[in-house]
C-alpha positions as CSV (number, residue, x, y, z in Angstrom):
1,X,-2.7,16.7,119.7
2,X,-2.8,15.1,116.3
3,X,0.5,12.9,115.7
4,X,2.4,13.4,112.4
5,X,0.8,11.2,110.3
6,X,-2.6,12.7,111.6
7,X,-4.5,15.6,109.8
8,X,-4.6,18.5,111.6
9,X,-8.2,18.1,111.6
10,X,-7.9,14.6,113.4
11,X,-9.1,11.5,112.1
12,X,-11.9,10.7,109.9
13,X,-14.7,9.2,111.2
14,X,-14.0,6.1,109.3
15,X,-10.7,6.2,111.0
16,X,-8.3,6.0,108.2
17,X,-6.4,9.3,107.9
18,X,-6.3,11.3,104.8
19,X,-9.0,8.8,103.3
20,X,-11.4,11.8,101.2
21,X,-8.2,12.3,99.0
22,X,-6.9,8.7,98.5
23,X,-9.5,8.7,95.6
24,X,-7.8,11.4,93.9
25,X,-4.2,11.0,94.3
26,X,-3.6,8.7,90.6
27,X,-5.1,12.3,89.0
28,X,-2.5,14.7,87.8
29,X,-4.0,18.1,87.0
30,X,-1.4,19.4,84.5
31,X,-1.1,22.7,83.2
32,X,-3.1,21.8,79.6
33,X,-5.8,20.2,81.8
34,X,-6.7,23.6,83.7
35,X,-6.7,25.4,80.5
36,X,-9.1,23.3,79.3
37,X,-11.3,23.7,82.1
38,X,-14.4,25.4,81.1
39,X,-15.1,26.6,84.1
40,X,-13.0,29.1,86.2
41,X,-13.6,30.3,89.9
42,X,-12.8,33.8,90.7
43,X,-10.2,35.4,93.1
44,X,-10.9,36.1,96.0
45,X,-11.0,39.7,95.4
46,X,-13.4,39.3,92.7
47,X,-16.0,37.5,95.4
48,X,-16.0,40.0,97.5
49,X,-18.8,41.8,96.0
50,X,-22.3,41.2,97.1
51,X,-23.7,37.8,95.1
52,X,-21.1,37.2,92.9
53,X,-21.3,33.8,91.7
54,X,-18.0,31.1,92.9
55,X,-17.3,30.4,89.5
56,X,-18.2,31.9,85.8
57,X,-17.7,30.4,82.3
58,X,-15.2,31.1,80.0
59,X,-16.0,30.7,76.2
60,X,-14.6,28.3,74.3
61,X,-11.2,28.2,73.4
62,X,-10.2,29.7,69.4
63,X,-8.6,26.9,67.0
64,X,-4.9,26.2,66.6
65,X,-4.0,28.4,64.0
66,X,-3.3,26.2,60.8
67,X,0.0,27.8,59.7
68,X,1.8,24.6,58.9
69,X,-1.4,23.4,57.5
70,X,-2.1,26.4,54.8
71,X,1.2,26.2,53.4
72,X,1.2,22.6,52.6
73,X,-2.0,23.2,50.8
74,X,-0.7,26.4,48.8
75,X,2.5,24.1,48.3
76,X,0.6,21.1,46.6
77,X,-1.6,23.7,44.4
78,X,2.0,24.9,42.9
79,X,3.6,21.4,42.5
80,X,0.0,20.5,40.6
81,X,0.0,23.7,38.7
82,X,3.2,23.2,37.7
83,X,2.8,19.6,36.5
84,X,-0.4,20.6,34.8
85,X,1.7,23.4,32.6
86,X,4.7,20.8,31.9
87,X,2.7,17.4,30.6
88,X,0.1,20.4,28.4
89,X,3.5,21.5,26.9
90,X,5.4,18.0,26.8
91,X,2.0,16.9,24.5
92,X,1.8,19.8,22.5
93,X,5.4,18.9,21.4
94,X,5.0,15.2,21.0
95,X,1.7,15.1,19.1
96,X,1.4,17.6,16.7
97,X,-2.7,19.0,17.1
98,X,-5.2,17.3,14.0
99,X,-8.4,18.7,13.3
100,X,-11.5,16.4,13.3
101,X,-10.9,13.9,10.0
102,X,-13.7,13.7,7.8
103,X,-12.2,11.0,5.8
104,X,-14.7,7.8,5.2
105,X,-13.3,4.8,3.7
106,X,-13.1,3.8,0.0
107,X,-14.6,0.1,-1.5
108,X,-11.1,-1.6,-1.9
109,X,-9.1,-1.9,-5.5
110,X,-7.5,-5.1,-5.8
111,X,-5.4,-6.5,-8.9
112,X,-5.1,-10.3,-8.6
113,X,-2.9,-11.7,-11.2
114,X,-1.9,-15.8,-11.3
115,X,1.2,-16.6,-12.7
116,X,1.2,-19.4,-15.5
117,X,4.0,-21.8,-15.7
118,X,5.9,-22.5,-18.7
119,X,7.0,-26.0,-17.9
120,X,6.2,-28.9,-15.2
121,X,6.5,-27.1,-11.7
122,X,9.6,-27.9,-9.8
123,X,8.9,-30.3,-7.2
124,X,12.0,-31.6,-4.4
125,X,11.7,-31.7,-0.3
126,X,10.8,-27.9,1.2
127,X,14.7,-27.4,2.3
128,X,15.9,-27.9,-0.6
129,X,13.7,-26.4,-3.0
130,X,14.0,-23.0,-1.0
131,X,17.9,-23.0,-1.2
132,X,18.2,-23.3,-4.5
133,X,15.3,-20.5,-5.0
134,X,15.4,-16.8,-5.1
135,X,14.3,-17.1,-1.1
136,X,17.2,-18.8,-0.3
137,X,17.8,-16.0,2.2
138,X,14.4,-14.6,3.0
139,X,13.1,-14.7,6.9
140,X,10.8,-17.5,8.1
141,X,7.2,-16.0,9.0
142,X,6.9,-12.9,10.5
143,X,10.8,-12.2,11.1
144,X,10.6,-11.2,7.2
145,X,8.2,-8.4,8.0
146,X,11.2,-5.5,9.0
147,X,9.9,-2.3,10.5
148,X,11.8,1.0,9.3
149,X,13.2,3.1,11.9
150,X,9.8,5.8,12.2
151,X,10.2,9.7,11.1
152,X,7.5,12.0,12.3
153,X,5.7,13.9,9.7
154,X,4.7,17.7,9.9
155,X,1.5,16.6,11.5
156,X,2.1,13.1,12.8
157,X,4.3,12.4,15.5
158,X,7.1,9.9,15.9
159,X,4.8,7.6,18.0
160,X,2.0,8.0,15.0
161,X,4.3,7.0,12.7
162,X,5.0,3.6,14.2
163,X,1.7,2.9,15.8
164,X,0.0,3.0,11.3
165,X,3.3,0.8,10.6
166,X,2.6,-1.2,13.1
167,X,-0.9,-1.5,12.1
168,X,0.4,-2.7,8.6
169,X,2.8,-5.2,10.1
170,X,0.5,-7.1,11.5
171,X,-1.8,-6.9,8.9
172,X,0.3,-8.6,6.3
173,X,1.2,-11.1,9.3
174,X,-2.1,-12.2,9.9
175,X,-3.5,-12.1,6.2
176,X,-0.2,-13.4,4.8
177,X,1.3,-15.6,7.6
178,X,-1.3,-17.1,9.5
179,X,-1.3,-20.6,8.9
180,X,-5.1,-20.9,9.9
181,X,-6.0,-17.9,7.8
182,X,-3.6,-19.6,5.1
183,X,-5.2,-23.1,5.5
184,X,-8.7,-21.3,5.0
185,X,-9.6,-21.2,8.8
186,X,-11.3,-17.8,10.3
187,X,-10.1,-14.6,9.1
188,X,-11.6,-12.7,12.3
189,X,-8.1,-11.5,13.4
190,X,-7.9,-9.9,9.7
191,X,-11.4,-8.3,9.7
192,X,-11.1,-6.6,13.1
193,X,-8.0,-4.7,11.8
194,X,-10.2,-3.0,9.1
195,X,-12.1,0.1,8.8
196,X,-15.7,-0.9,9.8
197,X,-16.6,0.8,6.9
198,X,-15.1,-2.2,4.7
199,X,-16.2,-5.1,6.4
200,X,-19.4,-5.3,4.2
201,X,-17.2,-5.2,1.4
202,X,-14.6,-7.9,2.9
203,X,-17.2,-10.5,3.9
204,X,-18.6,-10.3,0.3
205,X,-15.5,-11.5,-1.2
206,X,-16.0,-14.7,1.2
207,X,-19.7,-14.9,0.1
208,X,-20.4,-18.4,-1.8
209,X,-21.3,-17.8,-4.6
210,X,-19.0,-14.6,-4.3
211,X,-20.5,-11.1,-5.6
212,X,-19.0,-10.1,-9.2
213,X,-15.6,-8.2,-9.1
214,X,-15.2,-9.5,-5.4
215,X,-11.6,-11.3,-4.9
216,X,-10.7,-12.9,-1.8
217,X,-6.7,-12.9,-3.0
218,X,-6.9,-9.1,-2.5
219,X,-7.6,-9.0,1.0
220,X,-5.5,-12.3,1.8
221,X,-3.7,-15.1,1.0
222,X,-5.7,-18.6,0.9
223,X,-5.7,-22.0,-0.5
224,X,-7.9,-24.1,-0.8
225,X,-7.2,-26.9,2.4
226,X,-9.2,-30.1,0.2
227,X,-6.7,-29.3,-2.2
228,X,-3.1,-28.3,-0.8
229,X,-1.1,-28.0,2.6
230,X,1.7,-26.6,4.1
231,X,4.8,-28.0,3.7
232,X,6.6,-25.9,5.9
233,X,6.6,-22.1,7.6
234,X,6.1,-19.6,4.7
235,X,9.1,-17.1,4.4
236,X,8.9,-13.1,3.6
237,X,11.1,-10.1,2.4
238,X,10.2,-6.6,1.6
239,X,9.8,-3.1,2.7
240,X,7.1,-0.7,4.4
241,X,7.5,3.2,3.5
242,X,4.7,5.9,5.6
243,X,4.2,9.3,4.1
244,X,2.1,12.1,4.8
245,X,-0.7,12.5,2.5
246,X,-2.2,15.8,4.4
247,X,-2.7,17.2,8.0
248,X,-5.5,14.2,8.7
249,X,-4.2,11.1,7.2
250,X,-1.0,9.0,7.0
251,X,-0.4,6.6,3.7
252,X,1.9,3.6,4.3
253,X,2.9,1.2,1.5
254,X,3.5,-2.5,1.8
255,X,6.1,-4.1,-0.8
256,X,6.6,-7.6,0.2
257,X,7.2,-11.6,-1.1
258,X,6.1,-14.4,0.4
259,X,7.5,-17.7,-0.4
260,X,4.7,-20.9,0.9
261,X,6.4,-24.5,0.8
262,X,3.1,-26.8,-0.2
263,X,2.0,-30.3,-1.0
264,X,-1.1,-32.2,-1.8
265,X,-3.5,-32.3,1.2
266,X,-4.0,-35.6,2.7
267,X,-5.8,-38.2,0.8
268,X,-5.1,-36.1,-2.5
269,X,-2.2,-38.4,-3.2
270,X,0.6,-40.2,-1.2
271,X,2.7,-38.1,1.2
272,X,5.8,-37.8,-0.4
273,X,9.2,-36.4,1.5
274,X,9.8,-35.0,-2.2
275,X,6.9,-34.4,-3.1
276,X,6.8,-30.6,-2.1
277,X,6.8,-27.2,-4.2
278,X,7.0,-23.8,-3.9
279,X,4.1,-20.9,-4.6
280,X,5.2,-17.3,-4.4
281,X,2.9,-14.2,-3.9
282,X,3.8,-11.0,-4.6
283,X,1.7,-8.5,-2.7
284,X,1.5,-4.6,-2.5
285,X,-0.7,-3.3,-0.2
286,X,-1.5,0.8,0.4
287,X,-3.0,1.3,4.1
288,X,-4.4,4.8,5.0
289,X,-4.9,6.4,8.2
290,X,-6.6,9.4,9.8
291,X,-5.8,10.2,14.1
292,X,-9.1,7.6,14.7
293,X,-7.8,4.4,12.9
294,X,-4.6,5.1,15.0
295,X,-6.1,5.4,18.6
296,X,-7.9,2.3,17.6
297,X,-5.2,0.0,15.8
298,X,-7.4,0.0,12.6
299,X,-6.3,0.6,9.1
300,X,-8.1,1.7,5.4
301,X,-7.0,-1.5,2.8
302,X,-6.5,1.2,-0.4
303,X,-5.4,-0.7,-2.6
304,X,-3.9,-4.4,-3.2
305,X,-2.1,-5.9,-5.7
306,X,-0.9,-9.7,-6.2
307,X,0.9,-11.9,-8.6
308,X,1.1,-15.3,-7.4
309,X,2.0,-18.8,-9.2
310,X,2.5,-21.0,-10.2
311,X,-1.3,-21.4,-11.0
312,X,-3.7,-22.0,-14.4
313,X,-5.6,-18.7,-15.4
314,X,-8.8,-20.1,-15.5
315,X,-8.6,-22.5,-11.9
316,X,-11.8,-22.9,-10.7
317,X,-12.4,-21.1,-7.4
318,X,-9.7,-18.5,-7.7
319,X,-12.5,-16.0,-7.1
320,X,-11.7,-17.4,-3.3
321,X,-9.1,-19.1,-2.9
322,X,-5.2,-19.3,-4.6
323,X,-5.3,-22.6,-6.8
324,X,-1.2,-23.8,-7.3
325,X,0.2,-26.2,-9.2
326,X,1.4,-28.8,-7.4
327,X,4.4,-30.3,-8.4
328,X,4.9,-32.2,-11.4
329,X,1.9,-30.7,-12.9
330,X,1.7,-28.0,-15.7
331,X,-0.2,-25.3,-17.0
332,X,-2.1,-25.9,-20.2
333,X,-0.4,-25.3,-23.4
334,X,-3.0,-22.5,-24.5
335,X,-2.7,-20.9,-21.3
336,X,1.5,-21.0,-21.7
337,X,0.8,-19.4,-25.1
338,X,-1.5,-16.7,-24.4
339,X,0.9,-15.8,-21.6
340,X,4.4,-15.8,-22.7
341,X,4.8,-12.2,-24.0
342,X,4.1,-10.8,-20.8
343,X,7.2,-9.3,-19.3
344,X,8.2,-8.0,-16.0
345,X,9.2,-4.4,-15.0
346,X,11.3,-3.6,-11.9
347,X,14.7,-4.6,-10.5
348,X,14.8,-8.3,-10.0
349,X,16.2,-9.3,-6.3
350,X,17.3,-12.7,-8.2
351,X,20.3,-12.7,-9.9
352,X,20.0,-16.2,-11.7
353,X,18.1,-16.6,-15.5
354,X,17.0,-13.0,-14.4
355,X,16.5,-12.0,-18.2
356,X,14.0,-14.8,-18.2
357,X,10.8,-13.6,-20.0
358,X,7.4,-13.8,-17.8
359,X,6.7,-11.9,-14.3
360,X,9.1,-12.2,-11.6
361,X,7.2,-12.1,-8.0
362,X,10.7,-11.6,-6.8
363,X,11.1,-8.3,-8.2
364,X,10.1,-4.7,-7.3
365,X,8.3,-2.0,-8.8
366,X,5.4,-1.4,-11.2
367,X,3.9,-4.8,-12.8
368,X,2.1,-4.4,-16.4
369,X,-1.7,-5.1,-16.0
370,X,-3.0,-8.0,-17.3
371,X,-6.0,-11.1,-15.9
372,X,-2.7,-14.0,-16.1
373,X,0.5,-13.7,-16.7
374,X,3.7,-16.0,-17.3
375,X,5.7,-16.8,-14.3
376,X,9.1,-16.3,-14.6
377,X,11.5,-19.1,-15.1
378,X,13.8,-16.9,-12.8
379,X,11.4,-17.4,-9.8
380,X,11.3,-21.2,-9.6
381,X,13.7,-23.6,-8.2
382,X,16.9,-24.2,-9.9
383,X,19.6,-26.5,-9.6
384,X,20.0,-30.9,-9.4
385,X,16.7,-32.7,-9.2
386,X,16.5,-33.9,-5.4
387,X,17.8,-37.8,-5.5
């Protein structure tokens, strides 16, 4: 008789008991693993017919349904939808729909107007000379360029608005401000801000010998750098104004001074800690714009105007360049003559000697037209001669 750690079948011939299922006793057949089973034996009432097979096959089991799955999906499709519908509407109501602008850019219409002295230019050290001049309180470089707070238009949006005065800003920064540009370095930075359309037209007025009726001084202030050099940062003041001009383009208007502290280039004469003066430029600018020049931080140069001394009518090389008086020097006495009845229109931003007869670059408003003026005596240095 078997003991009780013997099967009752006795022991295996290998003589270890139980040993056929020692093999399988780390396998645990859990109830997912027999559902799985592809396989299935029948009952034992099912086998008692004649040939039936042990086992039989079951087909394979149908997919999880995807409940959870679908509504996630149907979810994310809303939540898109929905974001879709809000952004088309937020747009609609920021930027204001443009049709197609077929605007092309005009040839550029620039006034350039030196200002003739009617006595020996002031000359003193830069600090000085600008605090007892009409700039006394003007902005050092771009800081004198002010933005206006933008209005959006009936078909330009707030953001439009800024973006074209923008646009100007730095236009009148880099063609006014720049002392490489100023010094007559490269004028790329100005060129790239134009309408393709009127770079043909801009590098012709930088052509030597310079095409008739083509002047530099329209698109940018320049001096001649075997002839003059800074003295110190340039100063500004003015205003920008943007208006409307239809349902595909946006006119700003650019009404600004800029004050340049200057003295004889190197090897010209002796450097001199007095030796400086001052040249003013008065420059008004009209930019347009149409929806392209906007998306691509471009502009239209319209129209320029300046009036800049003190400077001789007939300087060689004006065509190119600003020539100024230096200090100490004068205009010629025919020049003075021919000049002198010229007056200035606008209300003067200086209040001293401004009944002074001659142009006043400080002032505002509409110039008379005229190929040299007189500079106002208002619009130069006053006060002690520097010690």
């Amino acid at each position: 008789m078997a003991g009780r750690s013997d099967p009752p079948e006795g022991t295996s011939p290998e003589g270890l008991p139980n040993s056929g299922d020692d093999d399988y006793r780390s396998v645990v057949f859990d109830e997912s693993f027999v559902r799985a089973a592809r396989l299935q034996e029948y009952s034992a009432t099912e086998r008692v017919g004649d040939h039936a097979p042990a086992v039989r096959t079951l087909p394979p089991a149908p997919p999880a349904p995807a409940v959870r799955n679908g509504r996630t999906q149907v979810l994310l499709l809303v939540l898109l939808v929905a974001l879709a519908f809000t952004t088309a509407i937020y747009l609609g109501v920021r930027t204001p729909a443009q049709p197609q602008s077929e605007h092309r850019p005009d040839a550029l219409r620039a006034t350039v107007v030196p200002l003739a002295p009617l006595g020996p230019v002031p000359g003193g050290k830069p600090a000085e000379l600008l605090l007892h001049s009409p700039a006394a309180q003007f902005r050092t470089g771009a800081e004198g360029i002010q933005l206006p707070v933008p209005r959006g238009t009936r078909h330009f949006s707030e953001s439009q608005v800024q973006a074209a005065l923008t646009i100007a800003k730095d236009y009148l920064v880099q063609s006014s401000l720049d002392p490489e540009v100023l010094t007559g370095g490269k004028d790329r930075a100005v060129r790239l801000l134009l309408d393709p359309d009127q770079h043909d037209q801009f590098d012709a007025a930088f052509d030597v010998p310079a095409e008739p009726g083509a002047q530099a001084s329209g698109w940018l202030v320049r001096f001649d750098p075997q002839k003059v050099a800074l003295a110190g940062a340039p100063r500004a003041n003015g205003f920008l104004r943007a208006v409307e001009l239809g349902p595909d383009l946006l006119d700003v208007t650019t009404d600004h001074t800029f004050v340049y502290p200057l003295r004889p280039a190197a090897g010209k004469a002796a450097a001199r800690a007095d030796g400086a003066s001052l040249f003013t430029v008065h420059r008004e600018l009209h930019f347009r714009y149409d929806a392209e020049d906007l998306r691509r931080h471009r502009t239209e140069l319209l129209t320029a105007s300046a009036f800049a001394g003190p400077q001789a009518c007939a300087a060689p090389g004006a065509e190119r360049a600003w020539q100024p008086l230096l200090a100490g020097l004068r205009a010629p006495e025919h020049e003075a003559a021919r000049t002198a009845p010229t007056a200035s229109s606008g209300a003067p931003t200086a209040p001293s000697r401004a009944s002074a007869p001659g142009i006043d670059p400080y002032a505002t408003g509409a110039r008379s037209g005229t190929l040299c003026g007189t500079l106002s005596a208002a619009a130069q240095p006053s006060g002690p001669p520097p010690s």
